[in-house]
N, C-alpha and C positions, 0 to 999 in steps of 0.2 A: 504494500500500500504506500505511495507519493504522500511526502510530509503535507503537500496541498492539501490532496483530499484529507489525509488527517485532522489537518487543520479547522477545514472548514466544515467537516462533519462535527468538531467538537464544538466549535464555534455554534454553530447551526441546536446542537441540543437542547438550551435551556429554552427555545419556543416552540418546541414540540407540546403538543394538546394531548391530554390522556381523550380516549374515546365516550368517557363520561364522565360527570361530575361526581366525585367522592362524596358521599353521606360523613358528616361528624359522625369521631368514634364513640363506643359504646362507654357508661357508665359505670362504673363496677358496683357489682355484685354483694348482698351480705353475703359471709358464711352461712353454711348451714352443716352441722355437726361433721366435718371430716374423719375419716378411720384414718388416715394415714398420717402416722407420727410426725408431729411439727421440726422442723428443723432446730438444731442443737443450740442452746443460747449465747456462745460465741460466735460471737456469729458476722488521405483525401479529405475535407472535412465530413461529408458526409459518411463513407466509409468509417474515415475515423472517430466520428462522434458514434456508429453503433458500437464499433471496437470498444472504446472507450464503456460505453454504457456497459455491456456483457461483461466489462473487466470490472466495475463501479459492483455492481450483484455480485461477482464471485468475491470480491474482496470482502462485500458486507459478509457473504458468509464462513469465511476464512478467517475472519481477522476478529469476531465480535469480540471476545476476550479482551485483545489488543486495544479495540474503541473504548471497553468500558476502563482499560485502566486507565486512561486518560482524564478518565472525569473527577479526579481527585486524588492525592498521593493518598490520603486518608483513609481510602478502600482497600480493605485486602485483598489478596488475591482469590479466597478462596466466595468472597461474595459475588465474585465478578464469576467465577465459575459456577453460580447457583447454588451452593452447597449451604443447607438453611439450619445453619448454625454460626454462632462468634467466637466458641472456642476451640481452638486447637492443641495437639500439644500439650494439652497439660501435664506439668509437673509429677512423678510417682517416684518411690522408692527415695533413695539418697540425695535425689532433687531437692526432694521436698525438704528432709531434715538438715539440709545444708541450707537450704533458704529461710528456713525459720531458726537455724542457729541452735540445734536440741542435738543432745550426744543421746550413744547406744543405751546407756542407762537410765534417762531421763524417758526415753523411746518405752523401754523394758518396765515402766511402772505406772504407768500410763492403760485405764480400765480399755476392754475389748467394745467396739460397736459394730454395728451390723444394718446393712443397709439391703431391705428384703423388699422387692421388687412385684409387686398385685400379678400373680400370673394364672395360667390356664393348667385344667388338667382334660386328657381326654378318656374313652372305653376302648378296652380291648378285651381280646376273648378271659383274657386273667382278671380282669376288674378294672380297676380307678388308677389312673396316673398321673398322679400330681408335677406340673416343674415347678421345679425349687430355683431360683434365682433371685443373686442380689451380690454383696459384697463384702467381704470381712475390712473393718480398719482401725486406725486409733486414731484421734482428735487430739493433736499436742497443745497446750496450753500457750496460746498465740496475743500477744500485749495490741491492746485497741490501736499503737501507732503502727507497729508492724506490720496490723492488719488494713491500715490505712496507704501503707507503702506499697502491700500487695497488689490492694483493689485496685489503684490508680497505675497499674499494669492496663488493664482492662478496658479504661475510661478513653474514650476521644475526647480533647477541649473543654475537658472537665475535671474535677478530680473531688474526692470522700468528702475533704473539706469544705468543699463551696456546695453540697450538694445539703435538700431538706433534711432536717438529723432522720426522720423516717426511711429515706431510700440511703444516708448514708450508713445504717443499723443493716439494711437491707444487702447493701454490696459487701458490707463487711460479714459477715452470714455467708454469704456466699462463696467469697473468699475463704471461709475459714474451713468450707465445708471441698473446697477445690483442695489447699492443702493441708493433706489427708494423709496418713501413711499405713499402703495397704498394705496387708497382712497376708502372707502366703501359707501355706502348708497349717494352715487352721481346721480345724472340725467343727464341723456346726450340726445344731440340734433343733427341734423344729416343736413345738404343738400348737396342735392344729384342733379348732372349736368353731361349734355352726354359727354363723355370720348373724346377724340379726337385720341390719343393713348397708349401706355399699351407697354412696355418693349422695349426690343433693335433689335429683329430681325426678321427675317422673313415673313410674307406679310405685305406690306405697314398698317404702325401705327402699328405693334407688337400685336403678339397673334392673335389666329383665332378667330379675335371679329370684329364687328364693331361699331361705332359710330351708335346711335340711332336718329331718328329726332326729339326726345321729352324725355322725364322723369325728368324733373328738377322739385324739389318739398322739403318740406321741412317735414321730421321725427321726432316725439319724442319717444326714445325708451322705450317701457312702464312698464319697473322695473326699480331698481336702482340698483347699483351695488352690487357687493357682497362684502364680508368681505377682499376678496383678491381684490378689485378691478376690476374686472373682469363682462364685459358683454356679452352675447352671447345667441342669439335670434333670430330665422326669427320673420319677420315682413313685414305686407302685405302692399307694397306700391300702388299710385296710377298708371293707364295707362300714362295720361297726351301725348302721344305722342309714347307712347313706343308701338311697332308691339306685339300682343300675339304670346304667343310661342305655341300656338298649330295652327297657320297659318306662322309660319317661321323657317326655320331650325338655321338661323344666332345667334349669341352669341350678345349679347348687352353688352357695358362696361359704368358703370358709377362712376365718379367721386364721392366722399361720402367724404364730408369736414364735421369736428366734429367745431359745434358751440361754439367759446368761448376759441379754443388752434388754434396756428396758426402751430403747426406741428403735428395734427391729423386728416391727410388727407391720402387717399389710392382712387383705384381702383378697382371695383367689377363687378361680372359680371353676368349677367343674360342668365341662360342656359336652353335649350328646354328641354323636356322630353325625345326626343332622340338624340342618334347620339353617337360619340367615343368621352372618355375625357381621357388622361394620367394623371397619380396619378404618381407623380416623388419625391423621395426621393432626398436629397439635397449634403450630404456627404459624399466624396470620391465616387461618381458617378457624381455629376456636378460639383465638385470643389474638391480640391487637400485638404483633411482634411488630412490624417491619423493617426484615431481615436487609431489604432492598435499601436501604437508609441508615449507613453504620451506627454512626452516633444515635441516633434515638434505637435504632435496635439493640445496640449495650446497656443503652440506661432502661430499656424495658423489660429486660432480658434480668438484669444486674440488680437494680434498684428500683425501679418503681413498681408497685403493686403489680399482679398480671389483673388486663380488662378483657373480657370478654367482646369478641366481633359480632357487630350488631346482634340479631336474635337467637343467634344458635344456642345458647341453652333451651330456649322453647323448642326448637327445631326437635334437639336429640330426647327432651320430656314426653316432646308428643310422639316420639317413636316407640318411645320406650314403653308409654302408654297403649300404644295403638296395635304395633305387631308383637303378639305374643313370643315369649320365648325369645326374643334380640339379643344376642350376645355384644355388649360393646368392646370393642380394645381399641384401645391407644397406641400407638406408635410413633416413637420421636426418634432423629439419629442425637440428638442431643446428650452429650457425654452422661454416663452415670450418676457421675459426683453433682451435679446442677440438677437431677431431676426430682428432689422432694418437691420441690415447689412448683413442678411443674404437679407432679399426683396430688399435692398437698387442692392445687387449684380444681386441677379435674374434679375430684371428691367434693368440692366444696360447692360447684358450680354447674356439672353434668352428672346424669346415670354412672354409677359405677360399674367399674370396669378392668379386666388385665389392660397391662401394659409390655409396653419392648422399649428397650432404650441404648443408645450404644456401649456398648462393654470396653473396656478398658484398652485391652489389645485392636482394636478398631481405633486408631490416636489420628492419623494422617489425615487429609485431604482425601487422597485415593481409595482407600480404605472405607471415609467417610460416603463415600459416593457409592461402593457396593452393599453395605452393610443395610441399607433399606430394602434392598432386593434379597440379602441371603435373610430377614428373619420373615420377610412377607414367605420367602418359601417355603420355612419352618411350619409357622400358623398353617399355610394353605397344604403342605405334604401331614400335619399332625390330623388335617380332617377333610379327607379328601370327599368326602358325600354333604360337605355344607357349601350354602353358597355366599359370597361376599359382595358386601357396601363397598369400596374403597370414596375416602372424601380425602381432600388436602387442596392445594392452590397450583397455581402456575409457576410461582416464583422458585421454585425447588425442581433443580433440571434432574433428578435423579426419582422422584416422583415421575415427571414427562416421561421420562424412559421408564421406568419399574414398572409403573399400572398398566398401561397396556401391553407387556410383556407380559401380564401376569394374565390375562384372557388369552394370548396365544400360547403361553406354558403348561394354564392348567383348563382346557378347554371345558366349558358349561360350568365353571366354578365362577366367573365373574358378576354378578347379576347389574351391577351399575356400576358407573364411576362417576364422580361428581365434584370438578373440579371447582374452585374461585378463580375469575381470572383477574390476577390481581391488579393486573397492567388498566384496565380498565373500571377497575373501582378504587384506586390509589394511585392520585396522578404524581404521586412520590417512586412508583415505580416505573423506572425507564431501562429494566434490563430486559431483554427478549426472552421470547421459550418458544421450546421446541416442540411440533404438532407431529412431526413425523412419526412419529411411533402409531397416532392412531391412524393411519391408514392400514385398508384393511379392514376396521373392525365393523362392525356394525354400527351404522350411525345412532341409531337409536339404544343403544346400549350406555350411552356416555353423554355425558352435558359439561359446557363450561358455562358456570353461572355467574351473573352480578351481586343479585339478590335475594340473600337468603329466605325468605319467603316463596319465592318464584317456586321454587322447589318442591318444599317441605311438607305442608300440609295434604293429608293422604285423603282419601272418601272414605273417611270411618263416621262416628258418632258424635266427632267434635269440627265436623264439617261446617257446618251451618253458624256453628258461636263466633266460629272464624270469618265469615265471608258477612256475618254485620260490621265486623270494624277492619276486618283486612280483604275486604274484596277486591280492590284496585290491583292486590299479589298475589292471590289465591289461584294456583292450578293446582288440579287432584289429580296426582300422579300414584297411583299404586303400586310403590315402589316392590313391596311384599312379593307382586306378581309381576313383575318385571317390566311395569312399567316408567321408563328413565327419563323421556326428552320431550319435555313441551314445546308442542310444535309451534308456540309463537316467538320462541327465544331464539334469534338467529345464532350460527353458530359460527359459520364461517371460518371453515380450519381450510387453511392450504397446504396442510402437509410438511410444514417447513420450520426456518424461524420465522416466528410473528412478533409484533412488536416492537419494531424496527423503528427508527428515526422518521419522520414525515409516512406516517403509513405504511412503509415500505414491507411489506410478507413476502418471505420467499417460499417459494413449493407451488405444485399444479394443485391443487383443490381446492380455490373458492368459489361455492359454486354460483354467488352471488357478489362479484368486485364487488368495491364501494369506488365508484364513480371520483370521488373525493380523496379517497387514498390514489386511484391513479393519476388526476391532477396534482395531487404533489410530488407522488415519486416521481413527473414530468418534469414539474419546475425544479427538483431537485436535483437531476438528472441533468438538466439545460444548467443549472448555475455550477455544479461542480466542471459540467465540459466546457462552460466559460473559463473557470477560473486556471483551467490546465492549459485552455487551450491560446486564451490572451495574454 
């Protein structure tokens, strides 16, 4: 790419129009009774102008990377590669204890915690198989300035000090909960008791689960941890009370208290071989991250309270109410050490629910970028006769690629996918994403949506309550039955990257241009082969 075009494609960015106007973000939330344990309190010309033009498109698609890192030294690389997270690399093992200045001894008397992870269990012809997953470590005794020196690692154009003492409480928590020092070659111990309930909303006790009349018992998980601390294993428990799941369609939740820490507790849940589970990504589709915007995605991420995006806890209440039997999980690539508060939020905010989250050994960029696709495989190889929701956003190019890949890897398992696209409801986002993958699929199996409503509301019993005060958003799509794409919500995929500078999509499939996108990509086209060519 000619430093020209560079130039003036950079130049040319700050008056690019997002495709619609952005709604104010959402309000937050009260609590309502979370199960999962709070975080710890430390916390020719002719010729040559087409030449030119065919070269102008391949560069857009060659080079996006190389455009967005232009737009600020302050971005990292890894936002510019779609990767929807801000931390990398964190610190483990002797990192850590050199960074906070603590010898072997100091390390050695220091109490054990345990960081237990809300997960799934499935049926087999032997019974019940719980996974056990979470994290052995110790919490060294870290002084409010050090922790203050840490955090502002972290912080773009900001730092602990200048920040409300709330979100500076908050980074520093965060921080203290990053450095951690995990525990290898550990044993861990588990009991396990019937749940009572699981998150904040939708059918009585939260999540499509129920209380069981039995499973309370006691586990030893039979490895020891690994080098990163880290455990993760089904393991067959006993019935004691629990309904088989090849004579019940119901979800079972049970409490999983980790023997010997008194905040390595969670909520897990036992799921049949059939029935619909939603696989939901966490940011900037359930909460107001914006990963596409460093500095406010650190301070939202780090220190400010998490908000919920617009209506989705009603969204996932009335599913939870409506389709019997919905299994919800979570999935974030978001490092382990940073996710109580992501659970802490879910629980407080949506139907409860398993969760996945990056494990330790998954630290890289590269890494970060498979690591969605190998646990979606997990879930979707642990139940091969269920079918799946997938929800998340656009801004995540490893989503783009994962979810449609996961309709042609695990054929008749997909039942919707239902993106945000975030380019068009956040004119703070100006990274592209990639449509290619869903070619191929069936159109009607996938949506990319604006507004969470557009969606959501099904043809059940709570029809009618809805369309007195939200009828301007209300389509009754029965998702249940496979119904995904309301035909009045254009969609307009070209197969390509979209999202591009002046309109600009690349790929063969839209099946309806926008008239207006191609007058820019004209005039845009005509001023860059001016400015090459004068």
């Amino acid at each position: 790419m000619s430093p020209a075009f560079r130039a003036l494609l950079i130049a040319l960015i700050p008056f690019i129009s997002a495709s619609a106007v952005p709604e104010p973000d959402s309000v937050a939330v009260a609590p309502e009774h979370p199960l999962i344990t709070p975080s710890p309190t430390l916390r020719g010309p002719v010729t040559r102008t087409l030449h030119l033009r065919r070269g102008i498109l391949d560069d857009l698609k060659g080079d996006v990377n190389s455009i967005l890192s232009d737009l600020g030294s302050n971005i990292p690389s890894y936002v510019a590669s779609g990767v929807p997270n801000f931390f990398q690399d964190f610190p483990v093992g002797d990192d850590v204890r050199k960074s906070l200045g603590v010898d072997e001894s100091q390390v050695s008397a220091l109490p054990t915690s345990v960081l237990n992870v809300p997960s799934y269990g499935n049926w087999t012809d032997q019974g019940w198989n719980l996974r056990f997953r979470g994290n052995v470590y110790k919490q060294p005794n870290t002084t409010q300035e050090k922790l203050n020196d840490l955090a502002n690692i972290f912080l773009i154009d900001t730092s602990v000090e200048t920040l409300p003492p709330d979100q500076a409480n908050q980074a520093r928590n965060l921080t203290a909960e990053i450095f951690v020092l995990q525990q290898s070659h550990e044993n861990v111990t588990f009991n396990l008791k019937p749940a009572p309930t699981a998150g904040a909303s939708g059918e009585q006790g939260g999540g499509g689960a129920v209380t069981p009349n039995g499973g309370s018992q006691q586990v030893k998980f039979p490895n020891p941890t690994t080098t990163e601390g880290d455990f993760d294993d089904f393991v067959q428990i006993e019935s004691n009370g629990l309904a088989d799941g090849n004579k019940t369609s119901n979800i079972q939740r049970l409490n999983v208290y980790t023997e010997g820490s008194v905040i390595g507790n969670a909520t897990s849940f036992l799921v049949p071989p059939t029935g619909l589970t939603i696989i939901s990504d966490i940011d900037d589709i359930l909460r107001i991250t914006k990963i596409y915007q460093p500095k406010e995605g650190l301070l939202n991420s780090f220190a400010r309270p998490f908000v919920q995006w617009k209506t989705m806890p009603d969204i996932y209440a009335n599913w939870s109410r409506s389709i019997p039997d919905f299994h919800f999980h979570y999935l974030t690539t978001t490092p382990e050490q940073v996710t109580r508060n992501y659970m802490d939020f879910i629980y407080k905010t949506y139907p409860g629910g398993s969760f996945d989250t990056r494990p330790l050994n998954f630290s890289d960029v590269e890494a970060t970028l498979s690591i969605r696709k190998y646990l979606l495989n997990k879930i979707f190889e642990t139940y091969p006769k269920r079918k799946f929701i997938l929800v998340a956003d656009t801004s995540n190019s490893d989503v783009m690629k994962a979810y449609p890949q996961m309709a042609t890897d695990f054929p008749g398992q997909v039942q919707c996918i239902f993106l945000r696209n975030t380019s068009a409801t956040d004119d703070g986002d100006r990274f592209p994403y990639d449509t290619s993958g869903f070619k191929g699929l069936a159109n009607n199996t996938y949506m990319f949506f604006k507004v969470p409503r557009v969606y959501v509301f099904l043809a059940f019993q709570y029809q009618n309550a809805y369309k007195a005060s939200k009828k301007d958003d209300l389509t009754s799509l029965d998702i249940q039955n496979g119904q995904c794409l309301n035909a009045s919500i254009q969609q307009n995929l070209t197969f390509g990257y979209q999202g591009l500078p002046f309109g600009i999509n690349l790929g063969k499939g839209a099946a309806n241009p926008s008239s207006k996108a191609s007058l820019w990509t004209g005039a845009f086209v005509a001023g860059v082969v001016a400015a090459l060519v004068l």
